[in-house]
C-alpha positions as CSV (number, residue, x, y, z in Angstrom):
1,X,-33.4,-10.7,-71.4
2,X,-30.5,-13.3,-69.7
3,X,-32.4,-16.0,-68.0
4,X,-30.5,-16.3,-64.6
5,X,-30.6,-20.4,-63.5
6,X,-31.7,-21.2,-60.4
7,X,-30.5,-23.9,-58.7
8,X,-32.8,-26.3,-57.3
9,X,-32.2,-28.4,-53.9
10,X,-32.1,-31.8,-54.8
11,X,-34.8,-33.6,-52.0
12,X,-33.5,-35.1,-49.0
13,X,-33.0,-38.4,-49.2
14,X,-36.0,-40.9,-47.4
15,X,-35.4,-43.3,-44.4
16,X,-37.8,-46.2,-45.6
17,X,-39.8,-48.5,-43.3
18,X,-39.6,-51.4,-42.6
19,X,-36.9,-51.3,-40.1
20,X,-35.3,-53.5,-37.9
21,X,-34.0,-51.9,-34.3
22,X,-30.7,-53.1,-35.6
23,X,-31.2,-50.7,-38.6
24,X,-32.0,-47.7,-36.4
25,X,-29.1,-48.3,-34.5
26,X,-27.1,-47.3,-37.4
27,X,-27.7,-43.8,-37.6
28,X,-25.3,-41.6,-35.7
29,X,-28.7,-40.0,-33.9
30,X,-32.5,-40.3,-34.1
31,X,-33.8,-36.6,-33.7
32,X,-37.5,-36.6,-32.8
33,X,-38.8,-33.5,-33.9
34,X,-42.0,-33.7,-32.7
35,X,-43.3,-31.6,-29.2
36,X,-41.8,-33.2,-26.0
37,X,-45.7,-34.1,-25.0
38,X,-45.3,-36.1,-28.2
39,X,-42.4,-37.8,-27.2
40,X,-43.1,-38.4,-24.2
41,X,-45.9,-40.7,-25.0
42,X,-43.8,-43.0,-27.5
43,X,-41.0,-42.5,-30.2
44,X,-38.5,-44.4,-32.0
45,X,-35.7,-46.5,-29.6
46,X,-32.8,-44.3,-28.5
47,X,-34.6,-41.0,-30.6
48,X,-33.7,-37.8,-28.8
49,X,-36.3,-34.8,-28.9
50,X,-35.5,-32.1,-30.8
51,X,-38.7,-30.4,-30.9
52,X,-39.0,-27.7,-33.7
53,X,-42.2,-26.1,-31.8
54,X,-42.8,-26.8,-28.4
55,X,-46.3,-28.1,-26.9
56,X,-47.2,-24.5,-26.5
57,X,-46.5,-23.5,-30.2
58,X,-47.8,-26.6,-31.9
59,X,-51.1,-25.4,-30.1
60,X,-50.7,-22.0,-31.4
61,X,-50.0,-23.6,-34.8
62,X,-52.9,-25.8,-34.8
63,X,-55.4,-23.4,-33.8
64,X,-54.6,-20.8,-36.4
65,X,-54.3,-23.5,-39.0
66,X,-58.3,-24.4,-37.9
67,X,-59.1,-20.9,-38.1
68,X,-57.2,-19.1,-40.0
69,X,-56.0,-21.4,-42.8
70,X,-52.8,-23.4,-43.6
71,X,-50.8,-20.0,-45.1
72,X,-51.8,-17.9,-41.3
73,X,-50.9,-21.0,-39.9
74,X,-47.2,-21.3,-41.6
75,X,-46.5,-17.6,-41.6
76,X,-46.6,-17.9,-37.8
77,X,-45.1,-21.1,-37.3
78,X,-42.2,-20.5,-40.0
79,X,-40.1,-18.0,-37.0
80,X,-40.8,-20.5,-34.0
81,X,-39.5,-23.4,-36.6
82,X,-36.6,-21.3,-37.1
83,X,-36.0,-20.2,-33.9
84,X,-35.9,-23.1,-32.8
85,X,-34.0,-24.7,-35.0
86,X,-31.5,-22.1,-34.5
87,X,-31.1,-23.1,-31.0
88,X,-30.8,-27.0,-31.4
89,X,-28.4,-26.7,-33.9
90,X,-26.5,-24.0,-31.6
91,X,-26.7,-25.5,-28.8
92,X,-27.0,-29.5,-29.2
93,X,-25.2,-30.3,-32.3
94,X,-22.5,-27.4,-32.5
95,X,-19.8,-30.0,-32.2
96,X,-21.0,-32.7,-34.7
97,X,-18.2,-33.2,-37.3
98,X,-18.9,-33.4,-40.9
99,X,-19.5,-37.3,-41.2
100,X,-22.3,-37.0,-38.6
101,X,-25.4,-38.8,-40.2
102,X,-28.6,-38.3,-37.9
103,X,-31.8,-39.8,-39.1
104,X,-34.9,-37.3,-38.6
105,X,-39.2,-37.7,-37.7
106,X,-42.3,-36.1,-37.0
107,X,-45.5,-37.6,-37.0
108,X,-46.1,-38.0,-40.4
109,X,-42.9,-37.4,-42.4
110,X,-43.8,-33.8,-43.4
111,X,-43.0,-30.3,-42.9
112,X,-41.2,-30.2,-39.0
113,X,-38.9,-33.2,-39.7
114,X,-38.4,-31.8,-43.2
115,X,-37.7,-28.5,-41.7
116,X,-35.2,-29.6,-39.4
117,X,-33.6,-32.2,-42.5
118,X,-33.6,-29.5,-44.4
119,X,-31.4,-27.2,-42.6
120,X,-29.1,-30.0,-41.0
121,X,-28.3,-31.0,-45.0
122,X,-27.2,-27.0,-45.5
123,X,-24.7,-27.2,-43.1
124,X,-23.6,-30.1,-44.7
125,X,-24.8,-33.2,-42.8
126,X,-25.9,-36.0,-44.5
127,X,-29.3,-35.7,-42.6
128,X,-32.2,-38.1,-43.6
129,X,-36.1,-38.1,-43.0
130,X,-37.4,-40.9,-41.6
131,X,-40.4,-41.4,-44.8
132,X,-44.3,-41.4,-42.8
133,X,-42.4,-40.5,-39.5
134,X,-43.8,-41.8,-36.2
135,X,-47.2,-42.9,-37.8
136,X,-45.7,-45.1,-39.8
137,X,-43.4,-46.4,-38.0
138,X,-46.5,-47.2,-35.3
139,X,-48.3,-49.4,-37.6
140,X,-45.0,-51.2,-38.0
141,X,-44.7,-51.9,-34.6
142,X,-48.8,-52.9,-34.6
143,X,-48.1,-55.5,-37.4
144,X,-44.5,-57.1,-36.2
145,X,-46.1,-57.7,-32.7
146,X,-49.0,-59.8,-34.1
147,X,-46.6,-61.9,-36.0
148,X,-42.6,-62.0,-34.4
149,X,-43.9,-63.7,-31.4
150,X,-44.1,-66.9,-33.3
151,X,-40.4,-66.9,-34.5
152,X,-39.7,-67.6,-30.7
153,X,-39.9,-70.3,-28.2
154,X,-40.6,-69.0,-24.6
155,X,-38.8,-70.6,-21.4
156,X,-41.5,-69.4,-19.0
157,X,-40.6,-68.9,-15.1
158,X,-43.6,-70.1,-13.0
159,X,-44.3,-69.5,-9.4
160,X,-46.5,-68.4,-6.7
161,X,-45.4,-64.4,-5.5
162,X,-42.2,-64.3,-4.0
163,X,-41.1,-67.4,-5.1
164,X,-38.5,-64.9,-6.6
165,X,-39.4,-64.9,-10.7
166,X,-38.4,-61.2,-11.5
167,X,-35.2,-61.5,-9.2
168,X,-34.6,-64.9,-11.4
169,X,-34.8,-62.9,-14.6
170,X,-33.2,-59.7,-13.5
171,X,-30.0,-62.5,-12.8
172,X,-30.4,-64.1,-16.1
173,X,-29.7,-60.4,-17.8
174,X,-26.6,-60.6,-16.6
175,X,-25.9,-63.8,-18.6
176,X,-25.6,-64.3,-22.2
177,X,-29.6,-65.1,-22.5
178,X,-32.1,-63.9,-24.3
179,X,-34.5,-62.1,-21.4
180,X,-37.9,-60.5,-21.6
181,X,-38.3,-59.2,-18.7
182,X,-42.2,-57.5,-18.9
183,X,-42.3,-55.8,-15.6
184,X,-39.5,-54.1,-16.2
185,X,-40.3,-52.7,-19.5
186,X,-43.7,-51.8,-17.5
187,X,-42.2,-50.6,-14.7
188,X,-44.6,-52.6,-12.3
189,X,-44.5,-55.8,-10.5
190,X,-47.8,-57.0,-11.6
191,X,-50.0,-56.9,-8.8
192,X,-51.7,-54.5,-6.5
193,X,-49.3,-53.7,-4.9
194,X,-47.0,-53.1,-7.7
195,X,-46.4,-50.0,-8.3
196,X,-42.6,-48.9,-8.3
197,X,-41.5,-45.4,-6.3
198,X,-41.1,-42.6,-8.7
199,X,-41.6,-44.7,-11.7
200,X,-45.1,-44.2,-13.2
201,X,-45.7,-46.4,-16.2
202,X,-45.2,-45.7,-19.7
203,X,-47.9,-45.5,-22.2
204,X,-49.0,-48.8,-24.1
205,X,-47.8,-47.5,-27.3
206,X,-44.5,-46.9,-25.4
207,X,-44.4,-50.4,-23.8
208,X,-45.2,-52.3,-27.1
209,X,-42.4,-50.0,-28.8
210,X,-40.3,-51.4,-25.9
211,X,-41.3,-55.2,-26.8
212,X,-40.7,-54.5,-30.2
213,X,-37.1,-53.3,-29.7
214,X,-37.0,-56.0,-27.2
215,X,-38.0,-58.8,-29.6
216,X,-36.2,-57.3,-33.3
217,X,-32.7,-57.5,-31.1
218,X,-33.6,-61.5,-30.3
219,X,-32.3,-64.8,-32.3
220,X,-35.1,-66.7,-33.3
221,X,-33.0,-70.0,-32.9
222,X,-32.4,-69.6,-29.0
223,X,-35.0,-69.8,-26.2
224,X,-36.5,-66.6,-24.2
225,X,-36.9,-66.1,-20.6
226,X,-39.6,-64.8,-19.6
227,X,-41.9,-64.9,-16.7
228,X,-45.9,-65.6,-16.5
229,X,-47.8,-63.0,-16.5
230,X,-51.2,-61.7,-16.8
231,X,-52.8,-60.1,-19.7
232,X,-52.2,-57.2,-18.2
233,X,-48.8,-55.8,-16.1
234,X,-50.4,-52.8,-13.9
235,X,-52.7,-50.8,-16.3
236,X,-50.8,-51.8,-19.4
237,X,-51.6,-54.7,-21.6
238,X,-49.5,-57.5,-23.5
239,X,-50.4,-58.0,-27.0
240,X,-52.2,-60.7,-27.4
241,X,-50.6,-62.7,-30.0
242,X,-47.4,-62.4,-27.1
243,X,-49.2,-63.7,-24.4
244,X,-50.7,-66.7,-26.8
245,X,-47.2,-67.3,-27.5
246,X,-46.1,-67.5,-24.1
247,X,-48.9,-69.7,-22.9
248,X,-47.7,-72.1,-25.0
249,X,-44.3,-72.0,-23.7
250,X,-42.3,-74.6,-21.9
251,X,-42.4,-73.5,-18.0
252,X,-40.0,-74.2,-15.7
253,X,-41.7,-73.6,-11.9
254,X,-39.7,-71.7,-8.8
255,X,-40.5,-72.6,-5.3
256,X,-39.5,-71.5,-2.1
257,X,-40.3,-71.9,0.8
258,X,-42.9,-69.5,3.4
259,X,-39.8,-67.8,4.8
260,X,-37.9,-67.2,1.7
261,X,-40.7,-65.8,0.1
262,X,-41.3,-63.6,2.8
263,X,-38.3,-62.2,3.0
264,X,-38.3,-61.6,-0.7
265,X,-41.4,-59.8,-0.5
266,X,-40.2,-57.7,2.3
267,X,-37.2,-56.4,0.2
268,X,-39.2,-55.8,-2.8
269,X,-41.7,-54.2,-1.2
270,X,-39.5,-52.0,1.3
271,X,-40.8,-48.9,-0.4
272,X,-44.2,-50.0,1.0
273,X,-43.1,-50.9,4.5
274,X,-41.4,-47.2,4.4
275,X,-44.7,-45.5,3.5
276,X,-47.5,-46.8,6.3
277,X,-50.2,-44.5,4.3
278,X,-48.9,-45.8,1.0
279,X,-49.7,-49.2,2.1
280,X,-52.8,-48.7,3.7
281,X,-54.6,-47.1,0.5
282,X,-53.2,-50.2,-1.6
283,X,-54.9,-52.6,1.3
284,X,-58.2,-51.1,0.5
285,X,-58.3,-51.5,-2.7
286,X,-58.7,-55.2,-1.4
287,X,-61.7,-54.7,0.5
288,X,-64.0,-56.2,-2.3
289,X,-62.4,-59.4,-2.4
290,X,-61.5,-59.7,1.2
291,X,-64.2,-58.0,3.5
292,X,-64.1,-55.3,6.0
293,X,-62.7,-57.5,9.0
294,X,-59.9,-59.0,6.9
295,X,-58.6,-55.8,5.7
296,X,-58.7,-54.2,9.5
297,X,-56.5,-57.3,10.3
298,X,-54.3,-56.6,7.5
299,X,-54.3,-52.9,9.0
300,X,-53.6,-53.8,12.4
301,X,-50.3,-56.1,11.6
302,X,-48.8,-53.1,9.6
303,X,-49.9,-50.4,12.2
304,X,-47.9,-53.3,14.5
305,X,-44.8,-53.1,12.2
306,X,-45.6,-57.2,12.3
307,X,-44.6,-57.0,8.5
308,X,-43.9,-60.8,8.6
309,X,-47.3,-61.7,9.7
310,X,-48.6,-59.0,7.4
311,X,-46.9,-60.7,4.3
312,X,-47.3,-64.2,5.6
313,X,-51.3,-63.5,5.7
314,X,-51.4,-61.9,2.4
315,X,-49.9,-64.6,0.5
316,X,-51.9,-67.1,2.2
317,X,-55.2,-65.5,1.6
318,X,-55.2,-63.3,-1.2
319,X,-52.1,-64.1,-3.3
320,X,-51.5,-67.7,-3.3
321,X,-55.3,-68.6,-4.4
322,X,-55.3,-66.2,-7.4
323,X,-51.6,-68.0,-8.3
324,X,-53.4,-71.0,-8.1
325,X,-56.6,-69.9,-9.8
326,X,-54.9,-68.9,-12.9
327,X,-51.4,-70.3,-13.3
328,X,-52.7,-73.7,-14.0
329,X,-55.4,-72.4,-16.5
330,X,-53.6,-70.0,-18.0
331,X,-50.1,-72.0,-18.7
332,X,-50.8,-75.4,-19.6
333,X,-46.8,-76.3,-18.7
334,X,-46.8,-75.0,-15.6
335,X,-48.1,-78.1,-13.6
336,X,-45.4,-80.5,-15.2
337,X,-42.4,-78.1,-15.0
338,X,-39.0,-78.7,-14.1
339,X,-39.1,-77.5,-10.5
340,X,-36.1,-75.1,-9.3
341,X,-36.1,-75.0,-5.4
342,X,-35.3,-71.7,-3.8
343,X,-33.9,-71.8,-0.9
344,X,-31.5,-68.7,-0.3
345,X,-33.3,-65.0,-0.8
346,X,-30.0,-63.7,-1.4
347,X,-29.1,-61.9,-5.0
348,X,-25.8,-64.5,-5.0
349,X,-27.8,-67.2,-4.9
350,X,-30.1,-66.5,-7.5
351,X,-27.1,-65.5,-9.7
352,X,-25.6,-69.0,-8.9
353,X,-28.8,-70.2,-10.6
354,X,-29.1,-67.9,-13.1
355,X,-25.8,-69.5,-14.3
356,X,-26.6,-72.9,-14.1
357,X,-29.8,-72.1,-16.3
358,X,-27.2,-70.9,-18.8
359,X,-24.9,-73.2,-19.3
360,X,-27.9,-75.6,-19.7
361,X,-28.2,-77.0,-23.3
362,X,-30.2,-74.9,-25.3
363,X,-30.0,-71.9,-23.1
């Protein structure tokens, strides 16, 4: 008897880490096919989700793979792949052309990002699979953050609250600076009050793969703004060998007069003013530092509306001491800095400064 040939797929080709965020810029897409609970918590910068089994059928899959075996498991997850598949390709890529080249991940590198590889190269995209998928790329972004904070110099903005540092940095963006800006990539201002409306906080994994991507897009040989924080923005924490790294920064201080900074915070903080009950449950989480009567005063001026006094008290008793507590521990520069005096709260003026920060040498 003839033997018929059978023709056998050559493998995809592999993605390798280590890889700059330069490099994953390159691809024409980065399709996450993990669940969208999966994504949600972390995935590659600018990855899309194209999840080949929802959070619902990864469950499904799981549990029969526990108790049923791997083959139960893959007879039922092989049509939900499919289907899926079917409808991402249908509905999200219809109008790809030919040359399209989308780079493709699960968590480990295996059979849902191979799935999906698989039948993106049978249409005839040159599809590729990201090799160890999100896992790996994770423990790339674990090791780079211990050591790529040492290829940079830190310019670190000092000053008490409202002395305007995040409006400082959010101005320098706009300029052709390098700028770290941490409460941004944390969505939170840093202190108890600092929660922003409708913008809960990412996961840590999420926030370091936001540093990361951050960081990889920097040049070593110029400076990086960034402002002093804590060990920890909201409930998130800065890696450590970051924060060492910052600490040892040069610092340059903002100050601003009681007024200014008042009417900084008030326009920071409008979201607060706006929301009496808002306000009044972040007050009491005060209550152990500051004492019942304290807080009831505190209560009083915003039940008033007296948000000046209300601000002007807070930063008098509760904010400026822990500025002075730590700042001067924690950032050895910060006593000796090159003072910048603030002494209009409006977005112009900081711009104005911004600028001249800029077109300083070395800037």
């Amino acid at each position: 008897m003839t033997r018929v040939p059978v023709a056998r797929e050559r493998p995809a080709p592999l993605a390798k880490l280590p890889l700059t965020a330069s490099q994953f810029a390159g691809w024409d897409a980065i399709l996450d096919a993990r669940s969208p609970a999966e994504f949600a918590e972390d995935h590659l910068p600018g990855a899309v989700n194209c999840p080949v089994l929802d959070d619902g059928e990864r469950a499904l899959v799981g549990t029969a793979y526990k108790v049923r075996g791997s083959f139960e498991a893959k007879r039922l997850g092989a049509p939900l792949v499919a289907a899926n598949i079917a409808r991402i390709i249908a509905g999200r890529f219809a109008d790809r052309p030919k040359s399209w080249r989308p780079l493709v991940y699960c968590w480990r590198g295996g059979s849902r990002s191979g799935a999906l590889t698989h039948v993106l190269r049978q249409v005839g995209w040159d599809a590729l699979q990201l090799e160890g998928g999100y896992k790996a790329f994770r423990r790339q972004v674990a090791a780079d953050l211990e050591a790529m904070p040492e290829r940079f110099s830190f310019r670190v903005v000092c000053g008490a609250t409202g002395s305007g540092k995040s409006r400082l940095l959010e101005s320098l963006a706009t300029m052709p600076v390098q700028v770290l800006d941490l409460e941004l990539l944390a969505a939170h201002r840093g202190s108890v009050l600092g929660e922003l409306p409708g913008a809960p906080q990412p996961s840590q994994k999420a926030f370091e793969t936001a540093i990361w991507a951050a960081l990889s897009s920097f040049d070593p040989a110029r400076p990086v703004f960034v402002e002093s924080e804590s060990k920890k923005v909201g409930n998130l924490r800065v890696p450590e060998a970051l924060i060492a790294r910052m600490r040892e920064g040069s610092c340059l201080r903002l100050e601003a007069a009681p007024g200014v900074r008042v009417e900084l915070l008030l326009e920071d903080y409008a979201h607060l003013v706006a929301d009496p009950p808002l306000l009044r449950e972040k007050l009491e989480c005060l209550a152990p530092l500051h004492g019942r009567e304290r807080i009831d005063r505190w209560h009083a001026l915003a039940g008033a509306a007296d948000w000046h006094g209300l601000v002007a008290d807070l930063l008098e008793a509760h904010y400026d001491p822990a500025y002075h507590r730590s700042m001067f521990r924690n950032y050895a520069g910060a006593s000796s800095a090159e003072v910048l005096t603030v002494r209009d709260p409006s977005r112009g003026a900081f711009l104005a400064l911004a600028h001249a920060l800029a077109q300083a040498p070395g800037a």
